[in-house]
C-alpha positions as CSV (number, residue, x, y, z in Angstrom):
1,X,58.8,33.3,20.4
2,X,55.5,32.2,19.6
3,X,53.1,32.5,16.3
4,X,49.6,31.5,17.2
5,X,46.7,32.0,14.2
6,X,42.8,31.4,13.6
7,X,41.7,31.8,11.1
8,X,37.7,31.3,9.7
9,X,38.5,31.0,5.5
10,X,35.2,31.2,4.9
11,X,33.9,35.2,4.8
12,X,30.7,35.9,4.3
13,X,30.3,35.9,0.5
14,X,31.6,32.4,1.0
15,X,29.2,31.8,3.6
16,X,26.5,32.7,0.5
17,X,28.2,30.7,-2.1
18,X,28.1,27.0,0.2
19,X,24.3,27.6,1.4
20,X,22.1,24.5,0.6
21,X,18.3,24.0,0.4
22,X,16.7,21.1,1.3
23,X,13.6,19.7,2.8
24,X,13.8,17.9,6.4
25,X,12.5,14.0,6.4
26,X,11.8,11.8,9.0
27,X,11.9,8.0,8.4
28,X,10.3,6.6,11.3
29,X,11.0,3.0,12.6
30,X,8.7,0.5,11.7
31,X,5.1,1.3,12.8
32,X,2.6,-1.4,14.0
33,X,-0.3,0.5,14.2
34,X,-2.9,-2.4,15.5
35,X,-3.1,-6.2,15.4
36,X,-5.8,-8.4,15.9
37,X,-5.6,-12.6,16.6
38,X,-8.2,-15.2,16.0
39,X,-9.2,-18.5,17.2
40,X,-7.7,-20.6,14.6
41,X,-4.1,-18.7,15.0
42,X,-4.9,-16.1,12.2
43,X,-3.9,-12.8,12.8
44,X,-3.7,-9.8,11.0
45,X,-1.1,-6.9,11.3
46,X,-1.7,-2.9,9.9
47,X,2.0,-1.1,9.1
48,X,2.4,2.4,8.0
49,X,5.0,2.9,5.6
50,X,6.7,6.1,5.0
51,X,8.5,6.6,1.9
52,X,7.9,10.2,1.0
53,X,5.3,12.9,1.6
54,X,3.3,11.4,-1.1
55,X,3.9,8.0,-1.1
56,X,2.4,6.7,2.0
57,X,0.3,3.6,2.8
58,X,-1.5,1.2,5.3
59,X,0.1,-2.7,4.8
60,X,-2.7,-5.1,6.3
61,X,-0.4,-8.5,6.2
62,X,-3.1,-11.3,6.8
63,X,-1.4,-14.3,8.1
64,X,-3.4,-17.6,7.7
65,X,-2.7,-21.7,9.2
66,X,-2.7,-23.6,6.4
67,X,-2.9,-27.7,7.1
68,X,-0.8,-29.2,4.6
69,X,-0.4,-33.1,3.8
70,X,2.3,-34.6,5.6
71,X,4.2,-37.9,4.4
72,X,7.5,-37.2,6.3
73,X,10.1,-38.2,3.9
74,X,12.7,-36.2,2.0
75,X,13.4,-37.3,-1.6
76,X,15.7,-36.4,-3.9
77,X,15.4,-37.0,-8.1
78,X,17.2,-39.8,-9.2
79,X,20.1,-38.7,-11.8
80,X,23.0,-40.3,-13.4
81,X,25.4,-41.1,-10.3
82,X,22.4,-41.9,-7.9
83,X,21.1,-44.4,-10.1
84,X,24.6,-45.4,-10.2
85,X,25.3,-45.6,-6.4
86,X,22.0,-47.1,-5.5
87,X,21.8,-49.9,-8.7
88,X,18.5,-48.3,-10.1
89,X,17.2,-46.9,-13.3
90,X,17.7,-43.0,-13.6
91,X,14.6,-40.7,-13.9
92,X,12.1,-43.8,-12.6
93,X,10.7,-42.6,-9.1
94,X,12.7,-40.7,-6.2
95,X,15.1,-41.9,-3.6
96,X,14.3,-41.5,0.2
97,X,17.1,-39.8,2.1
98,X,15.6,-39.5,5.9
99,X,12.3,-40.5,7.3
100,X,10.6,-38.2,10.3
101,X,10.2,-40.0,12.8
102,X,6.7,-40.8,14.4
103,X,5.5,-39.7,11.0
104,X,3.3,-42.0,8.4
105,X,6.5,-43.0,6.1
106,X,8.0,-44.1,9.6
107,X,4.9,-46.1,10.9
108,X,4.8,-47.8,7.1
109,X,8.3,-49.0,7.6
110,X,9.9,-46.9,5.0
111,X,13.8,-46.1,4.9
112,X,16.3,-44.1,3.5
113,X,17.6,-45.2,0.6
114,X,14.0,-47.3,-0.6
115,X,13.1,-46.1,-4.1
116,X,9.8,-44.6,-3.8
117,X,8.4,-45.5,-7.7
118,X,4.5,-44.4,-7.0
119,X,1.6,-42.8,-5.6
120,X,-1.9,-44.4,-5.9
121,X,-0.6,-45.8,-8.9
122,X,0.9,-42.0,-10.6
123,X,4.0,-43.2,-11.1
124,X,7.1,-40.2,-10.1
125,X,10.3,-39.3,-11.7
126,X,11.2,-36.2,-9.5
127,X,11.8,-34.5,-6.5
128,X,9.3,-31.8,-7.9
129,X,7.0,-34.2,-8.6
130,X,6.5,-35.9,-5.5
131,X,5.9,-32.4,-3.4
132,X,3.4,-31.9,-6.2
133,X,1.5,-35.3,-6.0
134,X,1.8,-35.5,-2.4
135,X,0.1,-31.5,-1.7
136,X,-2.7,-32.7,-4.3
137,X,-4.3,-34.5,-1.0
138,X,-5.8,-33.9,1.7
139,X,-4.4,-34.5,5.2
140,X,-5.6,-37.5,7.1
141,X,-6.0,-39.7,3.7
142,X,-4.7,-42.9,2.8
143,X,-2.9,-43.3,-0.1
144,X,-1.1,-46.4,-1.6
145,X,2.9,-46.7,-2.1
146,X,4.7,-48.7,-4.6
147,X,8.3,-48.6,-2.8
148,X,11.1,-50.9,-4.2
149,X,13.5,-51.8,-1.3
150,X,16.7,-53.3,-1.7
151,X,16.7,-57.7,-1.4
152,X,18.7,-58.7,1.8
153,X,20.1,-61.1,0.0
154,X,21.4,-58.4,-2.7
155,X,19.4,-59.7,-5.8
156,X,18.5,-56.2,-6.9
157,X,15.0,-54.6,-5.3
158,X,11.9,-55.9,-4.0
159,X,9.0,-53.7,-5.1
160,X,5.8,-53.8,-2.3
161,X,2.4,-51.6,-1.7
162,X,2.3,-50.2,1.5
163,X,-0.6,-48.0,2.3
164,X,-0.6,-45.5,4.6
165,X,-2.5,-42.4,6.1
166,X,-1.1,-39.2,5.4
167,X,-0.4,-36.6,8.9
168,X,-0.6,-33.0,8.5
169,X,1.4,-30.1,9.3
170,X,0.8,-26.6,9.8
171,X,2.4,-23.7,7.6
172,X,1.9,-19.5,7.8
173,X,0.9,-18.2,4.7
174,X,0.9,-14.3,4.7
175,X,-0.5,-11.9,2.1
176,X,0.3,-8.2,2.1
177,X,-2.3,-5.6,0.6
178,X,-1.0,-2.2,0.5
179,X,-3.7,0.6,1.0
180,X,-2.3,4.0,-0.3
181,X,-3.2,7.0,2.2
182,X,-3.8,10.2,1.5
183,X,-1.4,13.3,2.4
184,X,-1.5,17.7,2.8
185,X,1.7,19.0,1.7
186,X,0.9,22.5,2.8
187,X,0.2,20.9,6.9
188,X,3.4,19.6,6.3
189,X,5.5,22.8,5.2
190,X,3.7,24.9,7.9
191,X,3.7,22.4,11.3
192,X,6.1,19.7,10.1
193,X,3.5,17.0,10.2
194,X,2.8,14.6,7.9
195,X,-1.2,14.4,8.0
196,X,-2.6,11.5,6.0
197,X,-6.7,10.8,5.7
198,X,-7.5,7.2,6.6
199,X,-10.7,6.6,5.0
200,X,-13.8,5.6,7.0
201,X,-14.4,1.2,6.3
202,X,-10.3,1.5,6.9
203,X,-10.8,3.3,9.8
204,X,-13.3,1.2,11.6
205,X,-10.7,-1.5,10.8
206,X,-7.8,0.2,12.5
207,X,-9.6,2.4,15.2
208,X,-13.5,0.5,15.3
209,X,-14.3,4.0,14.1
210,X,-17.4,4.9,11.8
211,X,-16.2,8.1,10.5
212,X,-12.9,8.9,8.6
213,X,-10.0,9.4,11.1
214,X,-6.4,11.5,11.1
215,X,-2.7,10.6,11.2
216,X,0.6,11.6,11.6
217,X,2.5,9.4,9.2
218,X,5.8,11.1,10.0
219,X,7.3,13.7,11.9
220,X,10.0,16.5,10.5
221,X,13.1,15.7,12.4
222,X,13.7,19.2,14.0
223,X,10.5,20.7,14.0
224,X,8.5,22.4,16.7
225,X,6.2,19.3,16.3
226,X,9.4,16.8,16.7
227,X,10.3,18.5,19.7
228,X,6.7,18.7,21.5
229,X,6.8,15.0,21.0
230,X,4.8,13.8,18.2
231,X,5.8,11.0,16.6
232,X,4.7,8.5,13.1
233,X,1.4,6.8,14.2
234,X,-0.3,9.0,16.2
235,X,-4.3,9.5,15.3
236,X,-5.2,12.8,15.9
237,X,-8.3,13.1,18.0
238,X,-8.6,16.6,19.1
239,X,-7.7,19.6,17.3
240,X,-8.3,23.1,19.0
241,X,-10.3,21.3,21.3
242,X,-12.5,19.7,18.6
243,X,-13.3,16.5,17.8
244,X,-11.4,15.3,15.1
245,X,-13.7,12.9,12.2
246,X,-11.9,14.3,9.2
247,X,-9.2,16.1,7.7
248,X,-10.9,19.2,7.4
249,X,-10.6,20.7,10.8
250,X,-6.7,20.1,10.7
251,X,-6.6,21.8,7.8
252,X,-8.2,24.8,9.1
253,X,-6.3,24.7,12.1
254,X,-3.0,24.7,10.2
255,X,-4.1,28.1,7.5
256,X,-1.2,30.7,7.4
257,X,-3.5,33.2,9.6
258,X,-3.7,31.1,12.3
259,X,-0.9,31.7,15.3
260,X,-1.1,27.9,16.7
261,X,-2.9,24.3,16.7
262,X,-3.8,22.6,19.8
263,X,-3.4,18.2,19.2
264,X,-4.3,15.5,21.2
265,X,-3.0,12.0,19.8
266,X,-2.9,8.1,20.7
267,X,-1.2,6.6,19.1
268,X,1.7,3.2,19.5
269,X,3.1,5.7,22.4
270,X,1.1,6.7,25.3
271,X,-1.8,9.1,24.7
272,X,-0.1,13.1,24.1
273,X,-1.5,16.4,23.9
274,X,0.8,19.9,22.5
275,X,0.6,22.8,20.8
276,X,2.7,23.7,17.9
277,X,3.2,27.0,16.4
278,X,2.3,28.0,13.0
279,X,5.1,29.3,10.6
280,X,5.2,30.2,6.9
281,X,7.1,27.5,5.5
282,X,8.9,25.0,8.2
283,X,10.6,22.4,5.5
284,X,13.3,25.1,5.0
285,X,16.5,24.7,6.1
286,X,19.9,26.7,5.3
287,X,23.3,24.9,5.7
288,X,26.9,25.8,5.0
289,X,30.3,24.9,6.0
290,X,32.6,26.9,7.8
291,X,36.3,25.3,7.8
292,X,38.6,26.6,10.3
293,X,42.2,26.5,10.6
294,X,44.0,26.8,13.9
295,X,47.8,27.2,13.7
296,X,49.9,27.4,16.7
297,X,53.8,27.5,16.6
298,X,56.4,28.6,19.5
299,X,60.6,28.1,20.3
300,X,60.9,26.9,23.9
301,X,63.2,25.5,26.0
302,X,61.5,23.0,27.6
303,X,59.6,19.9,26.0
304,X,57.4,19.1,28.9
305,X,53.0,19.0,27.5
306,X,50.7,21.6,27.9
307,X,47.6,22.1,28.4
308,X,47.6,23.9,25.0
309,X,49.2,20.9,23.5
310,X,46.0,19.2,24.8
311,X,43.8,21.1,23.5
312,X,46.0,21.7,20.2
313,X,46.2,18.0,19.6
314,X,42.3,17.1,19.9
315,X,40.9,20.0,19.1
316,X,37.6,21.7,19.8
317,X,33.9,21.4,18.4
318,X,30.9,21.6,20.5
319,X,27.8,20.3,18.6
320,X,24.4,19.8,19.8
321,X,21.6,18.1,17.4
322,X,17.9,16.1,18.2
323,X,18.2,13.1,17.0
324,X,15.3,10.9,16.1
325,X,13.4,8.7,18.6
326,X,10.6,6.7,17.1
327,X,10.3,4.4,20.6
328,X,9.7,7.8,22.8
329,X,8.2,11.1,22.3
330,X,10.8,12.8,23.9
331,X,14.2,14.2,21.8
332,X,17.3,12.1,22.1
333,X,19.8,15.2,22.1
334,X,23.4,14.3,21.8
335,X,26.3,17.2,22.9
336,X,29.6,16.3,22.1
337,X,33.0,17.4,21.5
338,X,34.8,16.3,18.2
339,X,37.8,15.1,17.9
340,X,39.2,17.0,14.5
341,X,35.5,16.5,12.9
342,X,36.3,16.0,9.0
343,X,39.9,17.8,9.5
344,X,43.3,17.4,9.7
345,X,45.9,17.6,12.3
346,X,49.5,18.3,12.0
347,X,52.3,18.0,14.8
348,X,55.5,19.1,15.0
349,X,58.5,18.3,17.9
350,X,61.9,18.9,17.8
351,X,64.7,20.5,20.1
352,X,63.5,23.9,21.2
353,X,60.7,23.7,18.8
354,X,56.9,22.9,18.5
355,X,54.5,23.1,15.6
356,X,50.7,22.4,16.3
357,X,48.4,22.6,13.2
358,X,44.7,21.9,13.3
359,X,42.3,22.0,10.2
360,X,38.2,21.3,10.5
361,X,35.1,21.8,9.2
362,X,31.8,23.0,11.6
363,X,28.5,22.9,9.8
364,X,26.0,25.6,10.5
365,X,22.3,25.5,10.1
366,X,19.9,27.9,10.2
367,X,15.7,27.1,9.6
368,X,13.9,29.9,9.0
């Protein structure tokens, strides 16, 4: 005897009841959208950041080569149990741990453990200090150092000038200026693009252009846009075969009476042309969660495995969904089958008897 059921528990005023609205997003990768290098090992980097429709900006991160004054000594302040270990007075000058080698502390003589008490005559009591006093110079300078160093003959310290020329070494010191952009909510609900306006001097920055340029900032995952291929970065050039030098043509390319809008873009990617289809509101999308039960009991004779036992004990959930790809303009689609997707499984063997009971959940959605 066998009892096999399926049964779908939610009907369609269920259906209703679970439907959810919400808008799509598409958080692309990090975006480097040009860098320049100089002579002197400057350079200068432009990021777009994507937070939200209307929180979008331009990051220029300016990266300079400092030359800072280099002593080459590490130093630490001299408290209570150092100035007990190394028979000093706390709080008066800093002790040397390690010298650099090759470096101007090195060439001077100076080792680890020598109480450094000075600095052209400015005495030091901290570790803080002596960063501080030593960055006040300039590289390539001599300066004069009272260092007591411990008497050979162990009868306390031995203070002694020593002058020496300071080296130099080089440091990257970056500064970030955000530039806000501006975005067009309704080119967004009816293409799924996120257009931003990069103003003209920013622009000829990014693009040596004179005129105020065009970009897609991000991409609804999903879309007809996503799909064609366009991608976070991309300046728009052409739009229905015009030159693009403003927002205003993709504006009027994207009105509700219009069946299409022909884009060419260049962007991080390779150069890319499409066509996407105009629709009333394309951030919509409907989902809702069917759960399933599948119950599957039988009295036999035998206790060999089935193929229905297979399929019982794994069960079955074909899904197919674009996934985002911000290093290629073509979808990543991944088809799969679940393995009991957000269910439960129930098995059942004894003598002359076999229960197999599968419960899941498939989501459906729907964009209209």
């Amino acid at each position: 005897m066998r009892n096999f059921l399926i049964t779908a528990l939610a009907a369609a005023p269920l259906l209703a009841s679970c439907s959810t609205y919400s808008s799509w997003s598409s958080n692309p990768a990090r975006i480097v959208l040009a860098e320049k290098a100089f002579e002197d090992g400057a350079k200068v980097e432009y990021r777009l950041v994507y937070s939200s429709n209307d929180d979008i900006s331009i990051h220029r991160d300016s990266t300079a080569i400092l030359e800072l004054p280099f002593l080459g000594v590490s130093v630490s302040s001299i408290n209570q149990d150092l100035a007990q270990t190394h028979g000093t007075t706390p709080w008066v000058g800093v002790v040397i741990n390690s010298v650099t080698e090759k470096s101007a502390a090195d060439d001077a003589g100076l080792k680890a453990g020598d109480i450094l008490l000075a600095i052209n005559g400015q005495s030091l009591s901290s570790d803080s200090q002596f960063f501080e006093v030593v960055q006040s110079y300039e590289p390539r300078v001599s300066v004069d150092l009272t260092i007591a160093t411990r008497d050979p003959e162990g009868l306390g310290r031995i203070e002694r000038l020593v002058s020496v020329e300071l080296g130099s070494r080089e440091m990257d010191e970056t500064s970030t200026t955000r530039i806000p952009v501006e975005s067009y909510e309704e080119i967004f609900n009816r293409t799924g693009l996120v257009v931003a306006s990069v103003p003209a001097d920013l622009a000829e920055e990014l693009y040596g252009s004179e005129a105020p340029a065009v970009m897609i900032a991000a991409v609804a995952t999903g879309s007809e846009a996503y799909e064609d291929g366009f991608r976070g970065g991309d300046r728009i050039l052409r739009c229905n075969g015009a030159d693009v030098m403003g927002i205003d043509p993709v504006i009027e390319a994207s009105q509700p009476q219009r069946d299409q809008m022909e884009l060419e873009v260049k962007g991080p990617l390779v150069p890319h042309s499409g066509t996407i289809r105009i629709v009333r509101d394309v951030a919509t999308t409907k989902e809702f969660d069917i759960p399933i039960v599948l119950d599957h009991s039988s009295n036999v004779t035998s206790t060999r495995t089935s193929f229905l036992d297979f399929i019982f004990q794994f069960g079955f959930n074909y899904r197919r969904r674009a996934l985002p790809a911000p290093t290629t303009r073509e979808p990543q689609t991944s088809s799969y089958l679940s393995i009991l997707p957000l269910g439960m499984f129930e098995f059942t063997r004894r003598p002359g008897y076999r229960k197999n009971r599968i419960f899941w959940i498939i989501r459906w959605s729907n964009r209209s």
